[in-house]
C-alpha positions as CSV (number, residue, x, y, z in Angstrom):
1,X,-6.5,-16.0,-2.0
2,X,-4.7,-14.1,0.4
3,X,-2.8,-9.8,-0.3
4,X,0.3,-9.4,0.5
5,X,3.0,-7.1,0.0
6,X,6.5,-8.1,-1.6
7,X,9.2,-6.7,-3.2
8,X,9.5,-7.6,-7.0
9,X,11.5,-11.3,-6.5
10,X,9.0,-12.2,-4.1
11,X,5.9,-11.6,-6.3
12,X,7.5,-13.5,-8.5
13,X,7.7,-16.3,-6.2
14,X,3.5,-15.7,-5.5
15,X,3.1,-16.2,-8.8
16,X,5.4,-19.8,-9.0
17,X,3.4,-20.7,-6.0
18,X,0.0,-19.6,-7.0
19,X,0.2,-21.5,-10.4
20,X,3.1,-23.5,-10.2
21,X,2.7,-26.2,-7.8
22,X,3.3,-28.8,-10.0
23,X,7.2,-30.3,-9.7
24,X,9.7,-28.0,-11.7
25,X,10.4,-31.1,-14.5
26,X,6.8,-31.4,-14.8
27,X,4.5,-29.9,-18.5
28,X,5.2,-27.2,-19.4
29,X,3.6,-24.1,-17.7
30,X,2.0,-21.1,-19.5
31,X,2.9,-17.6,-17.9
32,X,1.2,-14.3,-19.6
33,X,2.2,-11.0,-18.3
34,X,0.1,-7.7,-19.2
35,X,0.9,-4.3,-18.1
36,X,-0.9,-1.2,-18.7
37,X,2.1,1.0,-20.0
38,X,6.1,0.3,-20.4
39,X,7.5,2.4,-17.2
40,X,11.0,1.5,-15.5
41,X,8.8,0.7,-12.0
42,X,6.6,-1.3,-14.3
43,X,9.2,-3.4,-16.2
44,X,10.7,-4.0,-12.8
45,X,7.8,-5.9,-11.9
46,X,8.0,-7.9,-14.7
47,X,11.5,-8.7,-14.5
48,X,11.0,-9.7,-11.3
49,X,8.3,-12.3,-12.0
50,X,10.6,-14.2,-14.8
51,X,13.8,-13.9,-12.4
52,X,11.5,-15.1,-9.5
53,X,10.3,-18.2,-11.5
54,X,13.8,-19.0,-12.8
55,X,15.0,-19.5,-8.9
56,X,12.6,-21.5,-9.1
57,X,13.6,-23.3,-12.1
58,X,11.2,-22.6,-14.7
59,X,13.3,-21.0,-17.7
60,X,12.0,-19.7,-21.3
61,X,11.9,-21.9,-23.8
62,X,12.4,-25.0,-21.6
63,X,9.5,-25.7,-19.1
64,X,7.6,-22.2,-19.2
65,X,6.2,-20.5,-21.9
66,X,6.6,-16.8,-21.2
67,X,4.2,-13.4,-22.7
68,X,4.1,-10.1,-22.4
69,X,2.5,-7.5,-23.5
70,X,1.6,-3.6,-23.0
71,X,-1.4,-2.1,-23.4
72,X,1.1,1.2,-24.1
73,X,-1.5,3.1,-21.9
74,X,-4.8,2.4,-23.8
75,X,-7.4,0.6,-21.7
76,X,-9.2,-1.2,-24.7
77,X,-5.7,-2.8,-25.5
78,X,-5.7,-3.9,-22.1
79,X,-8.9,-5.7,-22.4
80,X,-8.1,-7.1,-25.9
81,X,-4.7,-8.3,-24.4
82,X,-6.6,-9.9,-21.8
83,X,-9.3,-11.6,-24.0
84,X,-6.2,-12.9,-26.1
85,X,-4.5,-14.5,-22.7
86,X,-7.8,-15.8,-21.8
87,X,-7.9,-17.6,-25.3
88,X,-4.5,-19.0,-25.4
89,X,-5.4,-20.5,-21.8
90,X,-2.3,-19.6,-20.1
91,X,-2.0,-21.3,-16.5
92,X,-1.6,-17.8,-14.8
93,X,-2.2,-14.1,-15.8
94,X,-0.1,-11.5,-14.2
95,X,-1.5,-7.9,-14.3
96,X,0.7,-4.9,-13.9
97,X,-0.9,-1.9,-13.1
98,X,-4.8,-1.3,-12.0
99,X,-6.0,-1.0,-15.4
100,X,-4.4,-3.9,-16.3
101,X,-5.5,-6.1,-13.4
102,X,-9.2,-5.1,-13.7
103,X,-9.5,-5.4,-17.7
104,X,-8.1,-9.0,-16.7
105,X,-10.3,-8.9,-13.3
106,X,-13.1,-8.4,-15.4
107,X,-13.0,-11.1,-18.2
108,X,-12.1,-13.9,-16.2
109,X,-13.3,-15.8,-12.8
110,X,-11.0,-18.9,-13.7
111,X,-7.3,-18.2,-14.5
112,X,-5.4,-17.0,-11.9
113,X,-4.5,-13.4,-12.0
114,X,-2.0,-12.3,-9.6
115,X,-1.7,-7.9,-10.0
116,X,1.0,-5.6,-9.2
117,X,1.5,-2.4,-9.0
118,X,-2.2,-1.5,-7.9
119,X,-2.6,0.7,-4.8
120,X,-6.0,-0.3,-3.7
121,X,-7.3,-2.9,-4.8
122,X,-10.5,-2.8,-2.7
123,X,-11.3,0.1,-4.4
124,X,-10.2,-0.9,-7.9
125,X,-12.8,-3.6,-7.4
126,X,-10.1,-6.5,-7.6
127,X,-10.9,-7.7,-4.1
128,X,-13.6,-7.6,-1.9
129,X,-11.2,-7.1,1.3
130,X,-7.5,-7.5,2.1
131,X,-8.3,-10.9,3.4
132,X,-8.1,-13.7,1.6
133,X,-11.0,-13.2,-1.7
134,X,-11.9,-16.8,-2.3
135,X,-11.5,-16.2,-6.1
136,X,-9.3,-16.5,-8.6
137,X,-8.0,-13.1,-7.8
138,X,-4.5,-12.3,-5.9
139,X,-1.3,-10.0,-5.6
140,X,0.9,-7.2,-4.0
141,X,-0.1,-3.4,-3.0
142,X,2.4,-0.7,-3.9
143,X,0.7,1.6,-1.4
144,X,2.8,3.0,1.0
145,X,1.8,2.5,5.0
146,X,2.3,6.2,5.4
147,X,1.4,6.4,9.0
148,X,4.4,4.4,9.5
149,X,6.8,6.5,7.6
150,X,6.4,10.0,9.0
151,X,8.1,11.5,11.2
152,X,7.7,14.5,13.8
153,X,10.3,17.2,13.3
154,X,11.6,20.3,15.0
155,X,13.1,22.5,12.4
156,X,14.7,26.0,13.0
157,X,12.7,28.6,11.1
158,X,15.5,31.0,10.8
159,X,17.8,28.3,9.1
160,X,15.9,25.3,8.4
161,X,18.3,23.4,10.7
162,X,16.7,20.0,12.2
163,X,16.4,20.5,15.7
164,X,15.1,17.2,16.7
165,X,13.2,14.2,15.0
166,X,10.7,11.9,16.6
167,X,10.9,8.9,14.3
168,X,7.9,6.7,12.5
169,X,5.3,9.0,15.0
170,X,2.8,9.0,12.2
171,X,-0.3,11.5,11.4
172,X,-1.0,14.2,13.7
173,X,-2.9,17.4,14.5
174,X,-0.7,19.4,16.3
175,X,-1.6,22.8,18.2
176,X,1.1,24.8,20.5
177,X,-0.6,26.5,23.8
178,X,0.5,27.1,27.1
179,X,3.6,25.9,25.9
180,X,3.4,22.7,25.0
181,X,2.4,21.0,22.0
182,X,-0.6,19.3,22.1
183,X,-1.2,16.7,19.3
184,X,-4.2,14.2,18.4
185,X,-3.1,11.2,16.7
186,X,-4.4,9.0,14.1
187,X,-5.3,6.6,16.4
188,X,-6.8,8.7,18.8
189,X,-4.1,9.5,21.1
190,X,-4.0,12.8,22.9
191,X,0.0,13.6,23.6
192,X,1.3,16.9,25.6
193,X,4.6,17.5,24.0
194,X,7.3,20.0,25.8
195,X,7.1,22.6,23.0
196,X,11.2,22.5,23.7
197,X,14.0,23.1,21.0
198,X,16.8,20.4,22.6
199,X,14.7,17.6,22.1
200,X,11.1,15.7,22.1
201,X,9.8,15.2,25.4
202,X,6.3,13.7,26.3
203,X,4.8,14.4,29.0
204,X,1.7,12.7,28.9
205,X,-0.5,10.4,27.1
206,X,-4.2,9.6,26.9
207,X,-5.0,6.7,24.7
208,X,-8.0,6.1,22.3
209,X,-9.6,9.5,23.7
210,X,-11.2,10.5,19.9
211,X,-13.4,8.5,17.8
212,X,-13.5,9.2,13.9
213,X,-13.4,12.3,12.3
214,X,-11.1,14.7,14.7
215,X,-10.2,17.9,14.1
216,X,-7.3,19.9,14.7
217,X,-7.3,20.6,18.5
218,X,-8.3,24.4,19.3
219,X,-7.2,26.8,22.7
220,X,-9.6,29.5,23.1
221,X,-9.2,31.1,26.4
222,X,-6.9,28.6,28.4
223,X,-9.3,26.0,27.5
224,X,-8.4,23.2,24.6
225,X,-11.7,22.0,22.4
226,X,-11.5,18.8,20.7
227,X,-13.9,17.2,18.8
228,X,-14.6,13.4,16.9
229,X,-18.0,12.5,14.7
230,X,-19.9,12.1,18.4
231,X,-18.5,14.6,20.5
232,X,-16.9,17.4,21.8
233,X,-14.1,17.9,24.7
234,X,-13.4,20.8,26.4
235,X,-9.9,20.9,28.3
236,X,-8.8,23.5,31.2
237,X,-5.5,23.7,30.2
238,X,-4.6,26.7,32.8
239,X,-2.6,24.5,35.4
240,X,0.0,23.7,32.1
């Protein structure tokens, strides 16, 4: 079954459509929540699940047959709340929280489990890969796509005043020599930067020039050493 990432109302809506395919008049459906700990971020997860499936018209008491409980941060409870789920043979577990999700993960390969609130869920084990896992096993990342929020600032030593901001230009190693600033990207990218006050000004651009593994680029002698896991560049920077 396929990740995604979704704000609270829309993992609730994963859920409905994960387990709930059946027409809104139709049984009754069985929906067990289990978090690891009460925690506002938490809780609004599991609001968001019960106000998800009631736009979708399954309401308490009615047509769905809603649980929850929290492990109040003991992993043993998690897995006794998960063995009791299991047992009552709810149509869908939702797991909030790693713990959670893997005490769930871990005694189940036929309910659905949709998770929340787990940052990795490769490495938790959950899921194989961020593709789609072919198992019973689905849900929504909290991680952060940090690359995408940071941004590259100028800032006035003196006052702290921003000078400039270069929005969303993700990780960087940045080194100032000759003067300019010359960064190496996450994604390889080698950028000369006018090391200029007023504003960001590039210059130039090589693409994909590092592999894995850079460093911090280095100026020794008007020259500019960079380096990835298989090799090492040497720059004559004197004409800049």
């Amino acid at each position: 079954m396929p990740f995604i990432k979704s704000h609270k109302v829309l993992f609730g809506a994963l859920a409905l459509a994960f387990a709930m395919a059946a027409p809104v008049h139709a049984q009754q459906k069985s929906v067990a929540v289990t978090a690891i700990v009460e925690h506002p971020a938490l809780d609004a997860v599991r609001d968001g699940v019960k106000e998800g499936l009631a736009a979708e018209g399954f309401e308490e008491g009615k047509n769905l047959k809603w649980q929850y409980q929290s492990a109040q941060g003991n992993t043993g409870t998690a897995a006794q709340i998960a063995r009791k789920f299991i047992g009552d043979q709810v149509d869908v577990i939702v797991a909030i929280a790693t713990p959670s999700a893997q005490a769930v993960a871990a005694a189940t390969r036929d309910i659905p489990l949709v998770y929340s609130a787990v940052t990795d869920p490769v490495a938790a084990k959950l899921v194989p890969s961020m593709a789609a896992s072919g198992t019973n096993i689905t849900g929504a990342s909290d991680a952060l796509e940090l690359d995408k929020q940071i941004d590259l600032n100028c800032v006035d030593l003196e006052t702290g005043a921003l000078r400039w901001s270069q929005k969303k230009f993700g990780k960087a190693a940045i080194t100032l020599a000759q003067g300019h600033l010359w960064i190496v990207t996450k994604t390889g990218d080698l950028v000369l930067v006018h090391a200029n006050p007023k504003g960001y000004l590039e210059v130039a651009r090589v693409r994909n020039l590092l592999g894995d593994n850079r460093t911090v680029p280095t100026p020794a002698n008007r020259r500019l050493y960079l380096r990835d896991l298989r090799n090492i560049y040497c720059l004559d920077i004197a004409g800049e």
